[in-house]
PDB file as gemmi writes it, atoms N, CA and C in Angstrom:
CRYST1    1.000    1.000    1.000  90.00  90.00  90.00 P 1                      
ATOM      1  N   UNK A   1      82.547  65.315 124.509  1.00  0.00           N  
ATOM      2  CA  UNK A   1      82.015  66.050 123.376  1.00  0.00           C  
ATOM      3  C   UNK A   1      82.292  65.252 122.104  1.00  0.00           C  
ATOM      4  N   UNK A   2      81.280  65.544 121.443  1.00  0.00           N  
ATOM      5  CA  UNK A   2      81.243  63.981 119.765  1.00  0.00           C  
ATOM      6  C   UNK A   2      82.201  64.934 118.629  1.00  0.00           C  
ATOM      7  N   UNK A   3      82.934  64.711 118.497  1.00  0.00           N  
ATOM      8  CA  UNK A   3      84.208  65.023 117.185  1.00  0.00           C  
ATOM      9  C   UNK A   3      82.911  65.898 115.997  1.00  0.00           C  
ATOM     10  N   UNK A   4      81.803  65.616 115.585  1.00  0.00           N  
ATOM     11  CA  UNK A   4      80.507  66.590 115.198  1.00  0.00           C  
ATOM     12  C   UNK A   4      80.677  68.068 115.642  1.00  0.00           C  
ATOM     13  N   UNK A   5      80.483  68.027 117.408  1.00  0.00           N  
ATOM     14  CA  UNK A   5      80.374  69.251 118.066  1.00  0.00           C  
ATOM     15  C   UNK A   5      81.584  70.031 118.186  1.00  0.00           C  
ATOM     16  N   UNK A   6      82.655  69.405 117.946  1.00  0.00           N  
ATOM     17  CA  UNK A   6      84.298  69.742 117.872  1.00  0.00           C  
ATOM     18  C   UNK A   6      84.605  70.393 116.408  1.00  0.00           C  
ATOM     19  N   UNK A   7      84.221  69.641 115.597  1.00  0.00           N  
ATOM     20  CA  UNK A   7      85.317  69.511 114.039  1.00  0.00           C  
ATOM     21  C   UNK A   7      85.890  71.497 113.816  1.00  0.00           C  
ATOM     22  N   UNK A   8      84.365  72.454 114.155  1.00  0.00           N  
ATOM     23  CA  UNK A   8      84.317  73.495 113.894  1.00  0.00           C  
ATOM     24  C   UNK A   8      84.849  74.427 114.575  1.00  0.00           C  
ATOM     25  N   UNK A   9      85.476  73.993 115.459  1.00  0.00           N  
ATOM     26  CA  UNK A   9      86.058  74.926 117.093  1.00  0.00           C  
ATOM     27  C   UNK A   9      87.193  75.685 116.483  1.00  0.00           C  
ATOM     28  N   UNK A  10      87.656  76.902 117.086  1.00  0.00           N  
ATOM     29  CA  UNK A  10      88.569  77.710 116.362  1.00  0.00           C  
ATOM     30  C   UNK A  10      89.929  77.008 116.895  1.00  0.00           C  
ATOM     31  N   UNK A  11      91.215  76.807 116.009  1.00  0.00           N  
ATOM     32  CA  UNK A  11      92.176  76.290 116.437  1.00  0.00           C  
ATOM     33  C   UNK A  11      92.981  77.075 117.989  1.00  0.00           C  
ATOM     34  N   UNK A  12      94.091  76.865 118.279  1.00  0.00           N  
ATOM     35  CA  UNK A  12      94.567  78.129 118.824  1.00  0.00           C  
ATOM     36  C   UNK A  12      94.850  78.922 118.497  1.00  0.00           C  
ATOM     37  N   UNK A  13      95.131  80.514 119.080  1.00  0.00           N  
ATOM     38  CA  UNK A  13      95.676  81.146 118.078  1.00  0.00           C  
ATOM     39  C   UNK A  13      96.861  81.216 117.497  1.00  0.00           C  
ATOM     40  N   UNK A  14      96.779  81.890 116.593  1.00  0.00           N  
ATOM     41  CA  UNK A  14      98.245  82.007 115.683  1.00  0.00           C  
ATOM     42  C   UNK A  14      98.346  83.699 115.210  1.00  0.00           C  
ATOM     43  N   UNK A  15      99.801  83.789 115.842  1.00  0.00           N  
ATOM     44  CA  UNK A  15     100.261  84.709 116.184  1.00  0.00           C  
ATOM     45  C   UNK A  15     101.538  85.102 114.307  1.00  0.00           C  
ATOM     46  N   UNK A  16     101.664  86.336 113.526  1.00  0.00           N  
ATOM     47  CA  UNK A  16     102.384  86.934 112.810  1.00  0.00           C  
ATOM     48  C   UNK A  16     102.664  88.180 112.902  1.00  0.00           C  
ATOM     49  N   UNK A  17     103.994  88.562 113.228  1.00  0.00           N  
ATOM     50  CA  UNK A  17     104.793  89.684 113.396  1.00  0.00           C  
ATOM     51  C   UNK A  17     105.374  90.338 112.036  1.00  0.00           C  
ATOM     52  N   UNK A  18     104.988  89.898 111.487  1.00  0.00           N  
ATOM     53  CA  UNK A  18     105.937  90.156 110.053  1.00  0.00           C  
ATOM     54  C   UNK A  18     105.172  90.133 108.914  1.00  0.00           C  
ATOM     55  N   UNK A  19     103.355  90.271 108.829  1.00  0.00           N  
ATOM     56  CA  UNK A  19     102.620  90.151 107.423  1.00  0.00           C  
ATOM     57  C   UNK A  19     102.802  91.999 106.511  1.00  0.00           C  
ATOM     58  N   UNK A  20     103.190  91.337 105.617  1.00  0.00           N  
ATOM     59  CA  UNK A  20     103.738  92.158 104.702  1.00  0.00           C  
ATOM     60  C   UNK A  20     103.016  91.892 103.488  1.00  0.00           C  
ATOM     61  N   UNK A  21     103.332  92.064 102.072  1.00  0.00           N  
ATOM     62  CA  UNK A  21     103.151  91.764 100.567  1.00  0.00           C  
ATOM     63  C   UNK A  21     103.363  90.492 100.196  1.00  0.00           C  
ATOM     64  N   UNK A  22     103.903  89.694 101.010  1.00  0.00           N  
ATOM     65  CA  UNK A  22     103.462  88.333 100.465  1.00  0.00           C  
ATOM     66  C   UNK A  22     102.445  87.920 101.109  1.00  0.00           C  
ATOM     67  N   UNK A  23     101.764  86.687 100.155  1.00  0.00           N  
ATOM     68  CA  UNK A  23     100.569  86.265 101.071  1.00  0.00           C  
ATOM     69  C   UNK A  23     100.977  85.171 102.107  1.00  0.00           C  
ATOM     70  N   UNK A  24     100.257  84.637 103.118  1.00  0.00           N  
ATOM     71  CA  UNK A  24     100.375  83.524 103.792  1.00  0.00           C  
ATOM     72  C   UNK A  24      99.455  82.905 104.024  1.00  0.00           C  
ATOM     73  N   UNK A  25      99.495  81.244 103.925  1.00  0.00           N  
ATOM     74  CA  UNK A  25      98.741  80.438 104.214  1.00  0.00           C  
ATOM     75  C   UNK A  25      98.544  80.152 105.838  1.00  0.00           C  
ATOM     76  N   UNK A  26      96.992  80.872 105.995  1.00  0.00           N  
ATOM     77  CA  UNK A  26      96.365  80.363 107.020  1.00  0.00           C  
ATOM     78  C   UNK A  26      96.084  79.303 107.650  1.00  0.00           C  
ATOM     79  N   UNK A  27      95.445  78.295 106.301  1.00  0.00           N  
ATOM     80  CA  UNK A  27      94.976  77.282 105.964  1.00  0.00           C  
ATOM     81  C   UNK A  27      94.858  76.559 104.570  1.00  0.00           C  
ATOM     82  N   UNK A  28      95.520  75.479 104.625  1.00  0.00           N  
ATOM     83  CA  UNK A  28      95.625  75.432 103.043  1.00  0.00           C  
ATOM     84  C   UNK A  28      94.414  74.456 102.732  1.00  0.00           C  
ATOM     85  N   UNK A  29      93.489  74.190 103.233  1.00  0.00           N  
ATOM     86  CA  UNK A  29      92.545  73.536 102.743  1.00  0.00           C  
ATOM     87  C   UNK A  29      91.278  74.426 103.253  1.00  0.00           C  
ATOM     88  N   UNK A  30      89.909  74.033 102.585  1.00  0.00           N  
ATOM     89  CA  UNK A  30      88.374  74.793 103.647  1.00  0.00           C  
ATOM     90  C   UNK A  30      88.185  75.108 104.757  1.00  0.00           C  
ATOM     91  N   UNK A  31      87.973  76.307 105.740  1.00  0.00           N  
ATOM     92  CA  UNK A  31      88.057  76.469 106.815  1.00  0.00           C  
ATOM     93  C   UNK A  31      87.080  77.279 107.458  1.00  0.00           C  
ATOM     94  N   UNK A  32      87.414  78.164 108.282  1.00  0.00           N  
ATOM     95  CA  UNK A  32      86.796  79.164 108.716  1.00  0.00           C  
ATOM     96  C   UNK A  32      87.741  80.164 109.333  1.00  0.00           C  
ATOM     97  N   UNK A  33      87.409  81.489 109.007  1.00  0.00           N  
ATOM     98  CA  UNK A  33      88.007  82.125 110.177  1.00  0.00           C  
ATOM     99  C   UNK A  33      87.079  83.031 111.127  1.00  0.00           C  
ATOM    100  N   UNK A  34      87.501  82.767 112.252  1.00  0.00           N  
ATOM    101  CA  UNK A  34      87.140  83.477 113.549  1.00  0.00           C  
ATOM    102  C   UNK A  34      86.787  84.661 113.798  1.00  0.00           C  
ATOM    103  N   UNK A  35      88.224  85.040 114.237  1.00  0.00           N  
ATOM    104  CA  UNK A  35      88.647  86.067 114.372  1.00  0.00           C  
ATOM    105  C   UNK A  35      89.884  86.920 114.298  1.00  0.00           C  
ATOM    106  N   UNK A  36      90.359  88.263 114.002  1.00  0.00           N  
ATOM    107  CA  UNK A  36      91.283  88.407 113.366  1.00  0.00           C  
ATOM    108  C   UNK A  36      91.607  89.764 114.767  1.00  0.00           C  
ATOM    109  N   UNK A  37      93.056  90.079 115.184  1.00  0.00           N  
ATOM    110  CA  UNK A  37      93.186  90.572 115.741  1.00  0.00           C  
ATOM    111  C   UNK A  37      94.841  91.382 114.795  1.00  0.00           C  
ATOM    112  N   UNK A  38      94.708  93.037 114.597  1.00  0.00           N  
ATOM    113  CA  UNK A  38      95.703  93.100 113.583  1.00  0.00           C  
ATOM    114  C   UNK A  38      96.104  94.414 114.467  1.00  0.00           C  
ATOM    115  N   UNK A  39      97.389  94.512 114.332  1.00  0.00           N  
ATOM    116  CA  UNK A  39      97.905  95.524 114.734  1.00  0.00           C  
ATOM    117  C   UNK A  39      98.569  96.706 113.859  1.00  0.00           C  
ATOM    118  N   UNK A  40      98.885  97.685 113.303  1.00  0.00           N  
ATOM    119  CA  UNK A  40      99.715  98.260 112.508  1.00  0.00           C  
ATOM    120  C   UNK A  40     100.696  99.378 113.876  1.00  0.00           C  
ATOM    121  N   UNK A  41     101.928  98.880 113.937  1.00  0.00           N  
ATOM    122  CA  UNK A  41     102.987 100.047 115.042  1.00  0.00           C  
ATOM    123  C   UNK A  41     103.022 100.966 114.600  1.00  0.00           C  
ATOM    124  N   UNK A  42     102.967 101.517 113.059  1.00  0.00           N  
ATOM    125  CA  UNK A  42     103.527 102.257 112.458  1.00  0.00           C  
ATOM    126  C   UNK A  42     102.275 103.983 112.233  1.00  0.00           C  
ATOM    127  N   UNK A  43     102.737 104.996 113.180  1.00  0.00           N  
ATOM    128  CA  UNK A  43     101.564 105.515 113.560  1.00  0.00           C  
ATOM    129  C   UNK A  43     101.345 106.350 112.388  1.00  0.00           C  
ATOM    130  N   UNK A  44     102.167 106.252 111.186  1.00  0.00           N  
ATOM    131  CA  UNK A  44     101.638 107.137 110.014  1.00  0.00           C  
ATOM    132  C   UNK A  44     101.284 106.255 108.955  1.00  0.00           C  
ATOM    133  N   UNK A  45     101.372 104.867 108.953  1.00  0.00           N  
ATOM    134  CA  UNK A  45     100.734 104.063 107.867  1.00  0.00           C  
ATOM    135  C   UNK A  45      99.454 103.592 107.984  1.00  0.00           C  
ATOM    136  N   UNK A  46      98.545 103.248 107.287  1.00  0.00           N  
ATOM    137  CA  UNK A  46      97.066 102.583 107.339  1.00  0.00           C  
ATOM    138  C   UNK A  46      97.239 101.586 106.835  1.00  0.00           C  
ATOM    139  N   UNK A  47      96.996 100.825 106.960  1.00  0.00           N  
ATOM    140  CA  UNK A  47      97.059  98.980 105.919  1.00  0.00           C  
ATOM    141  C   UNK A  47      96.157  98.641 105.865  1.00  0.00           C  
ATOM    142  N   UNK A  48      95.678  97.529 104.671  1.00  0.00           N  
ATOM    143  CA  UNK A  48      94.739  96.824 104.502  1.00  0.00           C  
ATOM    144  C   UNK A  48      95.137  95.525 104.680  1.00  0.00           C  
ATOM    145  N   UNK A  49      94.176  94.648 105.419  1.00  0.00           N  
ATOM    146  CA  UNK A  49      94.626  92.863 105.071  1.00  0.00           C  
ATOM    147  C   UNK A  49      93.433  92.056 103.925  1.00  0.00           C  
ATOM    148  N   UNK A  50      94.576  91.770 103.254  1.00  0.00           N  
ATOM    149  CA  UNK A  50      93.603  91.306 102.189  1.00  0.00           C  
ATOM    150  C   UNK A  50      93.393  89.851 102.481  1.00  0.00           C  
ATOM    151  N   UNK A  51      92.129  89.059 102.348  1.00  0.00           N  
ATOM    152  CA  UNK A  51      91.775  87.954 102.369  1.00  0.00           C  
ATOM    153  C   UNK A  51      91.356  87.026 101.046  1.00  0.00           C  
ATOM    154  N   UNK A  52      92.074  85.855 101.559  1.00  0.00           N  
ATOM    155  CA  UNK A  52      92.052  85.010  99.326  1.00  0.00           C  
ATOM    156  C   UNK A  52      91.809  84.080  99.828  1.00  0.00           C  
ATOM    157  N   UNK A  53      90.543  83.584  99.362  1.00  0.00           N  
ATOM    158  CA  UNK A  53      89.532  82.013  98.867  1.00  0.00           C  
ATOM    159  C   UNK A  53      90.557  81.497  98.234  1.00  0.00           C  
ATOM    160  N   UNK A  54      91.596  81.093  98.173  1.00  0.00           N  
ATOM    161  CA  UNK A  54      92.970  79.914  97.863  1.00  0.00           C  
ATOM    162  C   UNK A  54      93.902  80.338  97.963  1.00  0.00           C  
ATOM    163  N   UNK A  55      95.163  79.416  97.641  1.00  0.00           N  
ATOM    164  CA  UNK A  55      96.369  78.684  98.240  1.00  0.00           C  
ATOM    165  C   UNK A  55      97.045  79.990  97.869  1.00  0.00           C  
ATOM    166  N   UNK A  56      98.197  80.257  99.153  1.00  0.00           N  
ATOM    167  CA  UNK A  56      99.056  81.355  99.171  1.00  0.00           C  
ATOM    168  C   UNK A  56      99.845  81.118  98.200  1.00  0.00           C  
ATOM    169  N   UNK A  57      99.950  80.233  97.568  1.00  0.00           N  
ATOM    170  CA  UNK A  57     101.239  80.096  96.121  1.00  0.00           C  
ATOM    171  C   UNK A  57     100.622  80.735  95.385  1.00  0.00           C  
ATOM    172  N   UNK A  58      99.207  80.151  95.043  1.00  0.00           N  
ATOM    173  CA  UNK A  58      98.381  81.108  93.957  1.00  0.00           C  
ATOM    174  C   UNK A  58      98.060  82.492  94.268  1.00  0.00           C  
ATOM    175  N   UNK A  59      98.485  83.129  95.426  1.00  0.00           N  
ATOM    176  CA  UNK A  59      97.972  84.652  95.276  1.00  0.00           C  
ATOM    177  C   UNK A  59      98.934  85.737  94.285  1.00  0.00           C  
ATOM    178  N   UNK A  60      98.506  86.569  93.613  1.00  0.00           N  
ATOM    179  CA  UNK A  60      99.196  87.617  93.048  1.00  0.00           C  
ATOM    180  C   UNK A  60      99.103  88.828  93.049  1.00  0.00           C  
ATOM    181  N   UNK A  61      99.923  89.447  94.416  1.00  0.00           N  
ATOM    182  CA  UNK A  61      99.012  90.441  94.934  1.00  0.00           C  
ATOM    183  C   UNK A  61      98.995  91.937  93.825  1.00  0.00           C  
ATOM    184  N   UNK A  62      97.927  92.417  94.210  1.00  0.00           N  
ATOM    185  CA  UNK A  62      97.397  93.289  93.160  1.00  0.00           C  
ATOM    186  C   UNK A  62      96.666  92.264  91.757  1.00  0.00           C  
ATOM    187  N   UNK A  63      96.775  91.422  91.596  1.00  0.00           N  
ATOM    188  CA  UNK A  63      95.858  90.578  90.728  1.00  0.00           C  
ATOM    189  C   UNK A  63      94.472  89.805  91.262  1.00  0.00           C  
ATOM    190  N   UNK A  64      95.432  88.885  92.047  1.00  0.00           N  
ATOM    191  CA  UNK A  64      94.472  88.045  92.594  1.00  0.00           C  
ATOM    192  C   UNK A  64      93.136  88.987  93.419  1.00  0.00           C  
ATOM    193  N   UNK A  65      91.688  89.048  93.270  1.00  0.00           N  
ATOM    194  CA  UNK A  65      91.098  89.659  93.969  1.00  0.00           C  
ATOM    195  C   UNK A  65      90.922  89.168  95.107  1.00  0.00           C  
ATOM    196  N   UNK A  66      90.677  89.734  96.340  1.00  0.00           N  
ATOM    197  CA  UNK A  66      90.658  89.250  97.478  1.00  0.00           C  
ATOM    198  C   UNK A  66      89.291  89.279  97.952  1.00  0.00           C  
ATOM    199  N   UNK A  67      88.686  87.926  98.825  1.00  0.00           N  
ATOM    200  CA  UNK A  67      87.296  87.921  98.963  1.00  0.00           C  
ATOM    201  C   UNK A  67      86.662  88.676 100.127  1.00  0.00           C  
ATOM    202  N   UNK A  68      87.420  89.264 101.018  1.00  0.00           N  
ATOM    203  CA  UNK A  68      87.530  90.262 101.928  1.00  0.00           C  
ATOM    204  C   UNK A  68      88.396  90.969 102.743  1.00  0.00           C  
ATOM    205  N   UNK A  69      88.385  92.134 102.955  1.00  0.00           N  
ATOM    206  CA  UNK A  69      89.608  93.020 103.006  1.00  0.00           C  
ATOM    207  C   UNK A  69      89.025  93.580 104.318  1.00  0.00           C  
ATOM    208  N   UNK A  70      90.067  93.984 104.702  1.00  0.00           N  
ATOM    209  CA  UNK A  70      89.995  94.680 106.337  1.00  0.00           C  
ATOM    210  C   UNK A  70      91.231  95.967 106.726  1.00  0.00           C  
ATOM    211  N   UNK A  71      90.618  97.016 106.974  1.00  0.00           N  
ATOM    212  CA  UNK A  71      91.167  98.277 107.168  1.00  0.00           C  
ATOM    213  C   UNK A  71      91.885  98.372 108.424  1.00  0.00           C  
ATOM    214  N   UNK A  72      92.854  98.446 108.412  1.00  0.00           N  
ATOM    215  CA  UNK A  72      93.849  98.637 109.866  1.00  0.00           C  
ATOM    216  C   UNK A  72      94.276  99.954 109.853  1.00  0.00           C  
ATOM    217  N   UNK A  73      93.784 101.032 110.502  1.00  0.00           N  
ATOM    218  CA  UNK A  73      94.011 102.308 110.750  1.00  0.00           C  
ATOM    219  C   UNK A  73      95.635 102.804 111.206  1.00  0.00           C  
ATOM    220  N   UNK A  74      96.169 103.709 110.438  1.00  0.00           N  
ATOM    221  CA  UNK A  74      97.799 103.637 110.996  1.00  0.00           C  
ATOM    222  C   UNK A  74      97.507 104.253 112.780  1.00  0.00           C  
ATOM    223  N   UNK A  75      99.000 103.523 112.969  1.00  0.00           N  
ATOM    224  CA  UNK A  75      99.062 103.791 114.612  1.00  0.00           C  
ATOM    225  C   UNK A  75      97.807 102.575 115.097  1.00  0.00           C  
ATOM    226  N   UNK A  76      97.382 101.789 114.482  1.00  0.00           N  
ATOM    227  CA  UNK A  76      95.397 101.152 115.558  1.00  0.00           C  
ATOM    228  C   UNK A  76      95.780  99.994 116.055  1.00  0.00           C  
ATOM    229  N   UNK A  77      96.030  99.839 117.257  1.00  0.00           N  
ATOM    230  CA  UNK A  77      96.666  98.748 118.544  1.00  0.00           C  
ATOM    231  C   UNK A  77      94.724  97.686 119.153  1.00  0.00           C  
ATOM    232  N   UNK A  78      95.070  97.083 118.589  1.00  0.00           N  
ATOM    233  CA  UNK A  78      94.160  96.454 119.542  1.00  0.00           C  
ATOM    234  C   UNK A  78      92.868  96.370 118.082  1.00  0.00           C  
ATOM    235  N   UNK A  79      93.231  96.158 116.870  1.00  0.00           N  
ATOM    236  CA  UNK A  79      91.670  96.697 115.964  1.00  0.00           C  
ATOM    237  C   UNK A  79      91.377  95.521 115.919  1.00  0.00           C  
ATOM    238  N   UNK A  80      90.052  94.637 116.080  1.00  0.00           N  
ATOM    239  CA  UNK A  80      89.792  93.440 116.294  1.00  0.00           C  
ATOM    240  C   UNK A  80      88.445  93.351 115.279  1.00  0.00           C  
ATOM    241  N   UNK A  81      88.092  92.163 114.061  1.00  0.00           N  
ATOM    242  CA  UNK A  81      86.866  91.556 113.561  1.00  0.00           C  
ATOM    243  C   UNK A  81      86.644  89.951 114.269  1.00  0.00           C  
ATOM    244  N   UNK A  82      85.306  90.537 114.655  1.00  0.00           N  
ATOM    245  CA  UNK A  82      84.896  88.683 114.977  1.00  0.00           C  
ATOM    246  C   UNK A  82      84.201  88.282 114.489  1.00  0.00           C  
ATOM    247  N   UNK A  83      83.373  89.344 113.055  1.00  0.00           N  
ATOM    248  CA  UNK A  83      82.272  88.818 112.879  1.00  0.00           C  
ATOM    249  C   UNK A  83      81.068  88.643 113.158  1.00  0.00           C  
ATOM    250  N   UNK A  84      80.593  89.577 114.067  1.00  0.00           N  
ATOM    251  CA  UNK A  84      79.843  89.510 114.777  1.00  0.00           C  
ATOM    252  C   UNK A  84      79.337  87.872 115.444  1.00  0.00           C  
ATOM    253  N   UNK A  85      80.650  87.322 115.797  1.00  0.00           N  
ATOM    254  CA  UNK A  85      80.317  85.710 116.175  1.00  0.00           C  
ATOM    255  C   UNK A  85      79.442  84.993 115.446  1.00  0.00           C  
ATOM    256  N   UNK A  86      80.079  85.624 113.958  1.00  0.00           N  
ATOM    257  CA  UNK A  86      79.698  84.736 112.525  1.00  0.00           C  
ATOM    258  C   UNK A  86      80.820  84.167 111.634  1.00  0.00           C  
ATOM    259  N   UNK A  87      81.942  82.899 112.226  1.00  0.00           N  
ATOM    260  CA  UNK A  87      82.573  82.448 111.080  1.00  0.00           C  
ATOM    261  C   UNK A  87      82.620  82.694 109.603  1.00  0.00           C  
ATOM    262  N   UNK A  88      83.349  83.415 109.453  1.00  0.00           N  
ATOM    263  CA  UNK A  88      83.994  83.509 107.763  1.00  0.00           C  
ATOM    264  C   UNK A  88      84.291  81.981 107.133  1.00  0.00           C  
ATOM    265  N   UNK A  89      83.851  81.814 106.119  1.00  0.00           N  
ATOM    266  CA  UNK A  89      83.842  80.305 105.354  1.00  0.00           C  
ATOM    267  C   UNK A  89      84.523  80.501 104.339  1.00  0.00           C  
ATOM    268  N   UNK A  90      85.732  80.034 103.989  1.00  0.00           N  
ATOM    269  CA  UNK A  90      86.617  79.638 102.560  1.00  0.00           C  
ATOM    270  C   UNK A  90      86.542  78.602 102.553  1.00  0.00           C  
ATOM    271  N   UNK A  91      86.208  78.203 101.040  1.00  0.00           N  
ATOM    272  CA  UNK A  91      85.686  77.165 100.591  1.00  0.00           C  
ATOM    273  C   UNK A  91      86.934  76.357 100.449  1.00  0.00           C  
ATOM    274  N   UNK A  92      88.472  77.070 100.251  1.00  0.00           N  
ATOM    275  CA  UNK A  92      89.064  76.366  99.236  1.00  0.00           C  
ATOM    276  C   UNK A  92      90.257  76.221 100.097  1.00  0.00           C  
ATOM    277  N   UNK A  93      90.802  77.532 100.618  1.00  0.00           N  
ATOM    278  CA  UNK A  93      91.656  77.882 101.535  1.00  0.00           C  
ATOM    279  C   UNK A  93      91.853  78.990 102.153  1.00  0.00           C  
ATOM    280  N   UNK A  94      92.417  79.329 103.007  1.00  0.00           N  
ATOM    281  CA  UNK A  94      92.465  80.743 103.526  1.00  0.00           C  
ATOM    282  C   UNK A  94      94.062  81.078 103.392  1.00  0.00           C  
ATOM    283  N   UNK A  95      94.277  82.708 103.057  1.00  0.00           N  
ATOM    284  CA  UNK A  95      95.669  83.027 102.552  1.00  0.00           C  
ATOM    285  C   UNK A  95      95.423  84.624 102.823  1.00  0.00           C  
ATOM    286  N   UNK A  96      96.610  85.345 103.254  1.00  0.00           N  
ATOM    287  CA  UNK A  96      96.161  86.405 103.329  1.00  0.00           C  
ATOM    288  C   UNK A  96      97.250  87.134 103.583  1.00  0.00           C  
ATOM    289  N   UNK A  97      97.469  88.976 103.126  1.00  0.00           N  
ATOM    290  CA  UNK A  97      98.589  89.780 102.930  1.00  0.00           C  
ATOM    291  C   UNK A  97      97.898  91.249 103.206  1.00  0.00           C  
ATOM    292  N   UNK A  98      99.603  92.122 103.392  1.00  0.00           N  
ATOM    293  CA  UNK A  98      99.190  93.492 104.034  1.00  0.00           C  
ATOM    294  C   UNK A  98      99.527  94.052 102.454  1.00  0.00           C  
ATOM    295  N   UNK A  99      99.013  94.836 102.467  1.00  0.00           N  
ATOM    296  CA  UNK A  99      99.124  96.026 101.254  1.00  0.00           C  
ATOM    297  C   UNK A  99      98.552  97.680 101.996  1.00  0.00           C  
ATOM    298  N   UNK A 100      99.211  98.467 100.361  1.00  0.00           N  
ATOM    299  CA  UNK A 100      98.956  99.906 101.083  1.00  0.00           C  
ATOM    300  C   UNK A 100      97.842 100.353 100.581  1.00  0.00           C  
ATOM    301  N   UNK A 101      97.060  99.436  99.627  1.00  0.00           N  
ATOM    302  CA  UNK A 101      95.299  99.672  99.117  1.00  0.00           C  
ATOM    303  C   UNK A 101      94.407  98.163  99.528  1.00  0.00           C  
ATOM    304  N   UNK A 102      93.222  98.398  99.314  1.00  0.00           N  
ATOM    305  CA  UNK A 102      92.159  97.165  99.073  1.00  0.00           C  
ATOM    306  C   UNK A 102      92.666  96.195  98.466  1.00  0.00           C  
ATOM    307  N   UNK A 103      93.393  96.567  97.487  1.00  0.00           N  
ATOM    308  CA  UNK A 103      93.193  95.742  96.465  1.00  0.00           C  
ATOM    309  C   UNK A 103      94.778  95.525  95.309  1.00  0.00           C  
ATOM    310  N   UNK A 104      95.162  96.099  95.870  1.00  0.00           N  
ATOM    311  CA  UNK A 104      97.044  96.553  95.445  1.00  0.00           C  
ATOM    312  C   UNK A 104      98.107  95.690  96.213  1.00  0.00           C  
ATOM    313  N   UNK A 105      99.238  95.818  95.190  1.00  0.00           N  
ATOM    314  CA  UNK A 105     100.371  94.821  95.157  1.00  0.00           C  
ATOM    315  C   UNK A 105     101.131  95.337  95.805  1.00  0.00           C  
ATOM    316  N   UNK A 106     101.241  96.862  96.368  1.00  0.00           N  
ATOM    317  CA  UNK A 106     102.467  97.308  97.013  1.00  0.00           C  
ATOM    318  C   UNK A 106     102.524  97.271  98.750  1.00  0.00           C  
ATOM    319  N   UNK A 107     103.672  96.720  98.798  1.00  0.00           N  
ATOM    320  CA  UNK A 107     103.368  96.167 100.666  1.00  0.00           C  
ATOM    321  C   UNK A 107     103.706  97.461 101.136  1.00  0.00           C  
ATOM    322  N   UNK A 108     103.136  97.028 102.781  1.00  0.00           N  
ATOM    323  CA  UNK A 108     103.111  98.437 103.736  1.00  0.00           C  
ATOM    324  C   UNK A 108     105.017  98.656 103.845  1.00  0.00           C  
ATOM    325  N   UNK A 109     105.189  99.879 104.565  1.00  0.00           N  
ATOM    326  CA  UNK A 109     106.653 100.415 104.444  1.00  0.00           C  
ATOM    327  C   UNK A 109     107.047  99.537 105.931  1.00  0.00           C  
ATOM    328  N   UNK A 110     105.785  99.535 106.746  1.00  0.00           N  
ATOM    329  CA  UNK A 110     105.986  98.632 108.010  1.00  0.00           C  
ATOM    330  C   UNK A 110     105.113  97.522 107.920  1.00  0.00           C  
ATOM    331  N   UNK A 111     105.743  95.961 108.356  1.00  0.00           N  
ATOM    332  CA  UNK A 111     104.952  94.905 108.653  1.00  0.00           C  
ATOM    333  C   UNK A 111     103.890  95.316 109.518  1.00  0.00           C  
ATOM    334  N   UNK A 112     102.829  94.502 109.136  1.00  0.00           N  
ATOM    335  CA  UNK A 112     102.025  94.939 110.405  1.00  0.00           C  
ATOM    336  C   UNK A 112     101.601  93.199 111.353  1.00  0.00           C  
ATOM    337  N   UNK A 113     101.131  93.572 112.696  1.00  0.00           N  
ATOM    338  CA  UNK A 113     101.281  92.172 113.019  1.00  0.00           C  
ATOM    339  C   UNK A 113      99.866  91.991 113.328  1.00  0.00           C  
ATOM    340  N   UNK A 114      99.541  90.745 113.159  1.00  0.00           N  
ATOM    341  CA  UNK A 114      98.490  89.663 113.224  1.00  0.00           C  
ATOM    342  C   UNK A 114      97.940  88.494 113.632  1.00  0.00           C  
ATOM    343  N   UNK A 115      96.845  88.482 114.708  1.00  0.00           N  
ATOM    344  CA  UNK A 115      96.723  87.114 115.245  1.00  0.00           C  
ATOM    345  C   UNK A 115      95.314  87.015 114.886  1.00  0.00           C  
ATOM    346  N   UNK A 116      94.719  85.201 114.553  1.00  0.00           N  
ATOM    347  CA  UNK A 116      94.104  85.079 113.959  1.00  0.00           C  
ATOM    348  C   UNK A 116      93.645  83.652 114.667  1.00  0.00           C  
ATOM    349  N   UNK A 117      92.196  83.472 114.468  1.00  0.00           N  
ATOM    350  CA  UNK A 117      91.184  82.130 115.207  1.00  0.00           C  
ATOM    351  C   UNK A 117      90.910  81.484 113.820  1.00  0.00           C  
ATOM    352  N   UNK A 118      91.209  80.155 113.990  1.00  0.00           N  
ATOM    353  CA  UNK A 118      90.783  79.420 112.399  1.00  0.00           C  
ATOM    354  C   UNK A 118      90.430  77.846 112.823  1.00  0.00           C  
ATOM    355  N   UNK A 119      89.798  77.064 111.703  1.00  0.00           N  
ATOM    356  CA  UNK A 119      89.052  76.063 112.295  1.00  0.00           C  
ATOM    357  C   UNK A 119      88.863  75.639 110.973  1.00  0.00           C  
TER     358      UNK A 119                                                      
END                                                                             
């Protein structure tokens, strides 16, 4: 297979037990993501994962807006986006954190955990 038909392939996955209110770098340069597989244990919290077009140093959560957000239902084992097997494109980097809104700085009372396809 020609390094062309490769460059875009999703890495392996990568596995986080612990995404909380800080952000983390996915990818610190242009990428894609896959697919996102998120768990929340915590059967009375709901979380959101917020997603940021750049570098996890630069996020400020509750400032920084996030270029897409994803609803994790409290107690929801198994809640999976693929995109409808349409790669997500950050231009710049991929970075990303749990909060208890869309769009808010305050982290969940429980980590929630997260595995994720990137390329």
């Amino acid at each position: 297979m020609s390094l062309e038909l490769t460059k875009n392939l999703p890495s392996k996955p990568v596995f986080n037990n612990a995404v909380s209110g800080t952000a983390i770098a996915a990818k610190a340069g242009p990428g894609f993501l896959f697919k996102v597989l998120a768990t929340q244990p915590a059967a009375n919290t709901a979380t959101y994962i917020q997603w940021f077009n750049t570098a996890a140093a630069d996020v400020i959560p509750g400032t920084t807006a996030p270029v897409w957000v994803q609803f994790v239902p409290a107690g929801a084992s198994g809640f999976i986006d693929d995109f409808n097997n349409n790669a997500a494109f950050f231009s710049t980097a991929i970075s990303f954190l749990a909060a208890t809104t869309a769009t808010g700085a305050v982290a969940p009372a429980n980590a929630i955990q997260v595995s994720y396809l990137i390329a």
